[in-house]
DRENTIVO-554911 format. One record per residue: residue number from 1; residue in one letter; x, z, y of N, C-alpha, C in turn. Coordinates in steps of 0.02 Angstrom, whole numbers, plus 50000, padded with zeros to 5 digits. Layout:
! residues N
NUM  A  X  Z  Y  X  Z  Y  X  Z  Y
...
This chain:
! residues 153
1  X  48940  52152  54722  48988  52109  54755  48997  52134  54827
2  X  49055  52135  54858  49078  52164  54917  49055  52119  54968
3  X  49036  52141  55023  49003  52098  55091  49078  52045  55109
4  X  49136  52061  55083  49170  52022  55112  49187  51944  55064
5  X  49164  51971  55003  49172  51915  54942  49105  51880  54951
6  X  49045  51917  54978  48987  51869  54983  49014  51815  55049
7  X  49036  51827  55112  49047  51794  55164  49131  51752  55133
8  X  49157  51767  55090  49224  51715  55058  49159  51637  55026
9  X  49137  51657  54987  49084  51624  54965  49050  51577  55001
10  X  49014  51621  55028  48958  51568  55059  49029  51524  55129
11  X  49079  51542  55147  49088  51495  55182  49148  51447  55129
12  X  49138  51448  55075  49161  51411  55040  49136  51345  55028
13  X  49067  51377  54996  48996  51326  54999  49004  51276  55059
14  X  49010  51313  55106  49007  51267  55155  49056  51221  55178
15  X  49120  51240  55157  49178  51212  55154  49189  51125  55113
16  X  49128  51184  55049  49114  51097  55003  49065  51059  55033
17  X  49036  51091  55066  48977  51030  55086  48994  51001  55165
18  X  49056  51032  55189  49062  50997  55244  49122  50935  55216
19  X  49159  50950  55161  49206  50911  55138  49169  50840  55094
20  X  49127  50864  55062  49079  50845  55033  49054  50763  55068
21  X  49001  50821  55107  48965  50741  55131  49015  50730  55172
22  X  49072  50714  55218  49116  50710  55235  49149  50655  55175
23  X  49153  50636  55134  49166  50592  55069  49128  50542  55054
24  X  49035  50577  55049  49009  50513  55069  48966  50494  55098
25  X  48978  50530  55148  48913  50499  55196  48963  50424  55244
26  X  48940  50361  55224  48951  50317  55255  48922  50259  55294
27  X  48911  50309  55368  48880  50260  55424  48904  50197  55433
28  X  48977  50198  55426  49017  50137  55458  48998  50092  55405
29  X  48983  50094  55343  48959  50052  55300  48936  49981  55328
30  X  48948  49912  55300  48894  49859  55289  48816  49898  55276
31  X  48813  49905  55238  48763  49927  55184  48724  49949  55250
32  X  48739  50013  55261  48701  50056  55314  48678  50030  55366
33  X  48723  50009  55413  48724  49954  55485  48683  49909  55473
34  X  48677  49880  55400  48609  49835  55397  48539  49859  55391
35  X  48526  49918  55385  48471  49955  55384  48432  49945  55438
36  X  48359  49935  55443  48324  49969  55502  48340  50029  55498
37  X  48318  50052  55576  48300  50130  55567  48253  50149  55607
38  X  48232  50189  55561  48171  50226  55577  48151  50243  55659
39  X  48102  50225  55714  48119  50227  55768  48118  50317  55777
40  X  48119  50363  55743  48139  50419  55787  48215  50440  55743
41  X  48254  50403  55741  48326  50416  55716  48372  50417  55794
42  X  48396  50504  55777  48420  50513  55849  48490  50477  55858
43  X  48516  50472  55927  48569  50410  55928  48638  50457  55909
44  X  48672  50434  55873  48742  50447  55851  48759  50511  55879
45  X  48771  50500  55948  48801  50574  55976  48761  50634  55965
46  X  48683  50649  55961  48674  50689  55927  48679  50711  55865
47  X  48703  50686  55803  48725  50670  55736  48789  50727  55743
48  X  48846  50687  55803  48880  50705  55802  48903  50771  55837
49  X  48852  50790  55894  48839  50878  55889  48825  50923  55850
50  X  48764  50877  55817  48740  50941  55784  48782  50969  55719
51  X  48801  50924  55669  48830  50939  55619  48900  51000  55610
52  X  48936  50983  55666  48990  51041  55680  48948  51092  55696
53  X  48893  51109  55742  48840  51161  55756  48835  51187  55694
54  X  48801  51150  55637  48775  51178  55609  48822  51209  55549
55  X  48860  51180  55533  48928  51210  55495  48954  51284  55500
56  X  48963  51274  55583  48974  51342  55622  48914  51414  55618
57  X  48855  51373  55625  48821  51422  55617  48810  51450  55544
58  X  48824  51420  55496  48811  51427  55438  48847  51468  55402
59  X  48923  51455  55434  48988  51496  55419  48972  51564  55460
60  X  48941  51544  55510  48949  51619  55542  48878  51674  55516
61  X  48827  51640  55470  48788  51664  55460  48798  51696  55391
62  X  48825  51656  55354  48847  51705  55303  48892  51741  55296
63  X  48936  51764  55358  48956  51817  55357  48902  51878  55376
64  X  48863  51870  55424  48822  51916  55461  48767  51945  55397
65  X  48731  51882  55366  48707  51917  55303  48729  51959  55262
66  X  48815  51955  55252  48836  51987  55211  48866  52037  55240
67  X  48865  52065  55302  48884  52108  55314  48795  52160  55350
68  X  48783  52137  55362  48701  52174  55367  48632  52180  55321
69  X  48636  52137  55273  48579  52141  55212  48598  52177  55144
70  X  48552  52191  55118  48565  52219  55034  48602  52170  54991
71  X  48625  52191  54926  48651  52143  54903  48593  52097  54848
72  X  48543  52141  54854  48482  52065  54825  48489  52015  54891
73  X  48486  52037  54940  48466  51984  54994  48545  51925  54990
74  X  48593  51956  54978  48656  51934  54986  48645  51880  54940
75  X  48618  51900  54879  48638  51849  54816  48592  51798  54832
76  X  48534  51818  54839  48463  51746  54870  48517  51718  54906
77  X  48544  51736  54968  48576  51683  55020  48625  51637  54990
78  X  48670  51680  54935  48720  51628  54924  48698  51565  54863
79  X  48634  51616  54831  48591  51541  54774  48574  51491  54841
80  X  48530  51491  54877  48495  51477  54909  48539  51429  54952
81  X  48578  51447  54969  48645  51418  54998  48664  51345  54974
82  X  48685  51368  54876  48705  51344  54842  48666  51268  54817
83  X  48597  51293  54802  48566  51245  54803  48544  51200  54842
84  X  48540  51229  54904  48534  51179  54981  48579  51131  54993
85  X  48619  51153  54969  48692  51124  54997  48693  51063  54944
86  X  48697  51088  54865  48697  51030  54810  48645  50973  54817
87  X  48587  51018  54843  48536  50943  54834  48563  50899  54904
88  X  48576  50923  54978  48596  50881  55033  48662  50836  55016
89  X  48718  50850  54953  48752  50837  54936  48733  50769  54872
90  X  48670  50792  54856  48652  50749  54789  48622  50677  54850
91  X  48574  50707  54896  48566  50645  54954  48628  50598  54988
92  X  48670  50617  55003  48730  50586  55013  48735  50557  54990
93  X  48764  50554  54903  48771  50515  54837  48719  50458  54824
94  X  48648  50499  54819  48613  50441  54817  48603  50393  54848
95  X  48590  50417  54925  48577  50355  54962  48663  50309  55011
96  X  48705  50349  54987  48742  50288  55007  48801  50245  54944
97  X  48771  50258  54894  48807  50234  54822  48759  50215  54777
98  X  48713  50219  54744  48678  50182  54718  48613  50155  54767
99  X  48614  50181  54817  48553  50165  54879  48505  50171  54837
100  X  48497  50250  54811  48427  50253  54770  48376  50289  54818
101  X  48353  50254  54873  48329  50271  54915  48268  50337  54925
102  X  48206  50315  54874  48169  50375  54863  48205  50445  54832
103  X  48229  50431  54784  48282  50483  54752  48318  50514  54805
104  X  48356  50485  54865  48401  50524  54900  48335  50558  54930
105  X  48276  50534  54969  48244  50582  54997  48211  50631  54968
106  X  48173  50632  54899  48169  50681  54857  48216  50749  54873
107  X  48278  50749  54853  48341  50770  54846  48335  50820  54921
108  X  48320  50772  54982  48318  50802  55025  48264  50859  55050
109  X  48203  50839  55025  48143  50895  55023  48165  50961  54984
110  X  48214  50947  54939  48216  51020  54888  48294  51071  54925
111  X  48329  51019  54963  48388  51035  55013  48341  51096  55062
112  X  48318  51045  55111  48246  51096  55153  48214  51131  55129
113  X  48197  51130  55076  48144  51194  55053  48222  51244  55038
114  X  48241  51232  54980  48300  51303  54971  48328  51336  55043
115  X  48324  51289  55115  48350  51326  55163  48296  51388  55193
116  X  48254  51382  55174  48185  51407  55178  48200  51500  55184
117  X  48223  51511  55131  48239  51569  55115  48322  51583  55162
118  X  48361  51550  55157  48418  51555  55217  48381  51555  55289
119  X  48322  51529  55322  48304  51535  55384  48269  51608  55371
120  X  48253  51633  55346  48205  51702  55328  48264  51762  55329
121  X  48315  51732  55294  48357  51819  55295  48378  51806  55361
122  X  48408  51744  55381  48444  51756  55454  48419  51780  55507
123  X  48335  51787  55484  48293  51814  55532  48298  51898  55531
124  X  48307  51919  55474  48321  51977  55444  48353  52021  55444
125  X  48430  51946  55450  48484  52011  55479  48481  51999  55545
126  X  48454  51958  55588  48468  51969  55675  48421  51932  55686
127  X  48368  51930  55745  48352  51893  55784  48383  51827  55792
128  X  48419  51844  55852  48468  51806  55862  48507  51751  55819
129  X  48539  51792  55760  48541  51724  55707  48500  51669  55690
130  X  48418  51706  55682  48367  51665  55649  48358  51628  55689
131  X  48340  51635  55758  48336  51572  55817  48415  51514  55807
132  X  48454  51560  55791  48528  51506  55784  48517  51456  55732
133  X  48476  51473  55692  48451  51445  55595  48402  51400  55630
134  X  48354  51423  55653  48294  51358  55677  48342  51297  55690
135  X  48371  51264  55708  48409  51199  55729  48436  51165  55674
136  X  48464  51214  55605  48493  51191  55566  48424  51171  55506
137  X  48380  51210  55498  48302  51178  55480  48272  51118  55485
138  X  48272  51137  55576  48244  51074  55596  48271  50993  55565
139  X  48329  51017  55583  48400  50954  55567  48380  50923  55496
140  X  48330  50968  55450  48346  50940  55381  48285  50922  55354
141  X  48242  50941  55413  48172  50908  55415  48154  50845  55421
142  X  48204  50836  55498  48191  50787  55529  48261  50740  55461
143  X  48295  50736  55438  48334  50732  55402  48289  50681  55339
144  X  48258  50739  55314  48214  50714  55290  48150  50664  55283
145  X  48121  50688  55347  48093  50624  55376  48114  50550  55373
146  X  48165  50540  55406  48206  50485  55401  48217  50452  55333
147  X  48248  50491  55288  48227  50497  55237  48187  50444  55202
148  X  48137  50457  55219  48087  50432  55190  48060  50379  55211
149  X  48074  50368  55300  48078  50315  55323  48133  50254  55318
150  X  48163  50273  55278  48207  50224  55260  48189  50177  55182
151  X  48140  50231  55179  48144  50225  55071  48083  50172  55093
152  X  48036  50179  55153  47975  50129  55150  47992  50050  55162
153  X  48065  50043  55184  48069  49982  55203  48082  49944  55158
């Protein structure tokens, strides 16, 4: 597969998962707004930095993979991608439509782990990228966390 069909791809992926949870992730909800939250749930405006951040970086990272790694490394990124993206996508679903609360955070541990291997090549193909990847990690850690602090209440 050509470095330029791997980077069509992976910012496709991302295309769905920004359209994606974009569909259902719903803060403005009743539902949600009645929630506690967890006291380290950061306040809105960071929510609302980071996510365009991380889009961007994501788009811009799978081009850089695909234009600097092998094409084994290419194909890990775009599985790896793929599945990160479906399970953060399967969390969406769960927890704001059936509010299957443990289930959405589940969903989200296997999101974070598949990025696992996306923070490793980005390290791979640049420095620089991989420090750009640490934030979008973190994001799905702490993501996760929450997560789970929501499922205890």
């Amino acid at each position: 597969m050509s470095h330029i069909a791997v980077g069509i791809l992976g910012t496709a992926v991302i295309a769905i998962y920004a359209f994606g949870s974009g569909r259902l992730v719903a803060t403005d909800s009743q539902w949600y707004r009645s929630l506690s939250k967890p006291a380290w749930q950061p306040p809105r405006i960071v929510v609302g930095l980071i996510w365009p951040y991380n889009f961007a970086m994501l788009i811009t990272a799978s081009w850089v993979v695909a234009s600097r790694l092998s094409s084994t490394q290419q194909l890990v990124w775009l599985v790896s991608l793929t599945l990160s993206v479906l399970a953060a996508l399967a969390w969406a679903w769960l927890f704001f439509n059936p509010h299957a609360l443990i289930a959405s955070a589940v969903a989200l541990v296997f999101a974070t782990l598949f990025a696992i291997p996306l923070l490793v090549l980005s390290f791979r193909a640049s420095p620089a990228l991989g420090c750009a990847f640490v934030p979008y990690q973190l994001w799905l850690a702490l993501a996760t966390s929450l997560a789970f602090g929501y499922s205890a209440q």
